[in-house]
N, C-alpha and C positions, 0 to 999 in steps of 0.2 A: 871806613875812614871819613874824616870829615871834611868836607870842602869849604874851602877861603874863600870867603866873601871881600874882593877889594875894592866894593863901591857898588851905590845904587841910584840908577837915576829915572825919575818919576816923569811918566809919560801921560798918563792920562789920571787926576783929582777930582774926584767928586764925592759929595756925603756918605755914598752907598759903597764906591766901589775906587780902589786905587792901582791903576797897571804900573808895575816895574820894568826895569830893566837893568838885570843885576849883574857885576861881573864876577862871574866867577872863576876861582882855577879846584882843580880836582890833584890835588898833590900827585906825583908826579907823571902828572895826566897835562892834558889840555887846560889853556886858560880861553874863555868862551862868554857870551854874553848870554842870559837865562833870562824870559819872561817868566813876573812874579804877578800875581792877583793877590794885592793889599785889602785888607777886610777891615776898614776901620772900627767896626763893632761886631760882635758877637751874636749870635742868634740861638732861641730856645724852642724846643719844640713839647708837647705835652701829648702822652698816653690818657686818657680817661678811659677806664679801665672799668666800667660798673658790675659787678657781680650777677644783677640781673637782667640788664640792659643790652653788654656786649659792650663795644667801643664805640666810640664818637669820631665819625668821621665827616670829612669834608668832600664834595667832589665838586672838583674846578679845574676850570681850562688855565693851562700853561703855555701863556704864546711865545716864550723862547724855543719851547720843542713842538710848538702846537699841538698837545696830546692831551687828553683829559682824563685824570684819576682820582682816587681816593687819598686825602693827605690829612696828617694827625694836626689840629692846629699849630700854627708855629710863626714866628720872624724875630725881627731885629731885637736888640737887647739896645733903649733909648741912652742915651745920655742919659747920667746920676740913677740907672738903674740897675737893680741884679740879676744876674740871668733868672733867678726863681721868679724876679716880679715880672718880669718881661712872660713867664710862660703862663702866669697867671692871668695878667694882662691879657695878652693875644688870644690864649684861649675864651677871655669873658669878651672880646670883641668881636672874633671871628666865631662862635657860635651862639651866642648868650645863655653861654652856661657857667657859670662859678666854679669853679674846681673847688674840692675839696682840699685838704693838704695833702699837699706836693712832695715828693721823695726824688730827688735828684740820683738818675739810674745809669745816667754816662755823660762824657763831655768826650768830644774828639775831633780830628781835621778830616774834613773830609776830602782834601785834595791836596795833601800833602807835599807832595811832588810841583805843587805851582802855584799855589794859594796857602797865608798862614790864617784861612779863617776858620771858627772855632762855633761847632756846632754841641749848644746843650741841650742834655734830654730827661727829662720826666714823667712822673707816674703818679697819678690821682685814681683810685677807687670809689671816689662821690664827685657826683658835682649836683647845683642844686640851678634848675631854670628859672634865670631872671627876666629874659626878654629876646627880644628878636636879634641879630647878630647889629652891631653899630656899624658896619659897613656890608652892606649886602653882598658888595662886588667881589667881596670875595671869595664866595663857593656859590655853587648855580643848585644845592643843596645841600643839607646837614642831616645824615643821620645816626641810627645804634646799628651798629653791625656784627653779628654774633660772630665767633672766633674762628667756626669753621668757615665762615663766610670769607673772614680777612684771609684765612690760608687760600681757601681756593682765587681769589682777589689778588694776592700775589704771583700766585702762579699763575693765572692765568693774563701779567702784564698790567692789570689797572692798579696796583699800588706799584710805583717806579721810583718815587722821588727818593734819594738816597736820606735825607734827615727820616721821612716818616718807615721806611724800610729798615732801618739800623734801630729806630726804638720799639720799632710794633716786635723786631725779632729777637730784641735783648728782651721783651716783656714775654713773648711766647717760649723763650729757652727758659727763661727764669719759672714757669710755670712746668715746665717734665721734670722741677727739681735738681 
């Protein structure tokens, strides 16, 4: 069933991130108020995917969990741009490698239940080195990681973040065919 939204009101505005407070009723349920996390833009994430290389990974500290792992380049999709340019983009900032062309291999919420923000995901099989990353800060290293590697990497906890988790495994399922 679908629940009625009779009103939203905004708690907390900023460029990144927008808190609601929504009213909701659940037909013929309860009427309740629901915290929402407004996502004013979109975010892409990129697989590099090299045949002979293995993947392209990042490892960098996350101080909202404080934990440090392996993550597939990714963020925000800018003002006047699409999410392909944005995966482009971020991947040539955050490792300085070019992607090759791009195949857009899912788009989805990742928190469906409290957030309407929209994560895209991508797959490049070239990329070509241009240069050092334009912002250092953000991985504490960059490298090729061969695929049993990523497997044993997930299981064992250092790949966590749910965007690089949902496209490294749409890329590994799409690989058993």
């Amino acid at each position: 069933m679908k629940w009625i939204v009779h009103g939203e009101r905004i708690i907390y505005d900023s460029e990144w991130i927008r808190l609601a407070l929504t009213d909701i009723e659940i037909p013929g349920g309860p009427r309740f108020d629901h915290h929402v996390v407004r996502m004013p833009t979109e975010a892409s994430g990129t697989v590099i995917d090299d045949p002979d290389r293995g993947v392209l990974l990042l490892w960098r500290h996350r101080f909202a969990t404080d934990t440090w792992g392996w993550e597939v380049p990714a963020g925000r999709v800018d003002p006047g741009e699409t999410p392909l340019q944005a995966a482009a983009r971020e991947t040539l900032e955050e490792t300085g490698w070019q992607a090759g062309p791009l195949r857009q291999i899912g788009r989805y919420f990742p928190q469906n239940g409290n957030s309407d923000g929209v994560f895209n995901l991508f797959l490049t099989e070239s990329a070509t080195y241009v240069g050092d990353p334009s912002d250092p800060s953000e991985s504490e290293r960059i490298e090729w990681v061969t695929w049993p590697t990523v497997r044993a990497e997930i299981a064992a906890g250092r790949i966590a973040d749910g965007l690089s988790l949902t496209a490294l495994l749409l890329v590994a399922f799409s690989k058993q065919g």
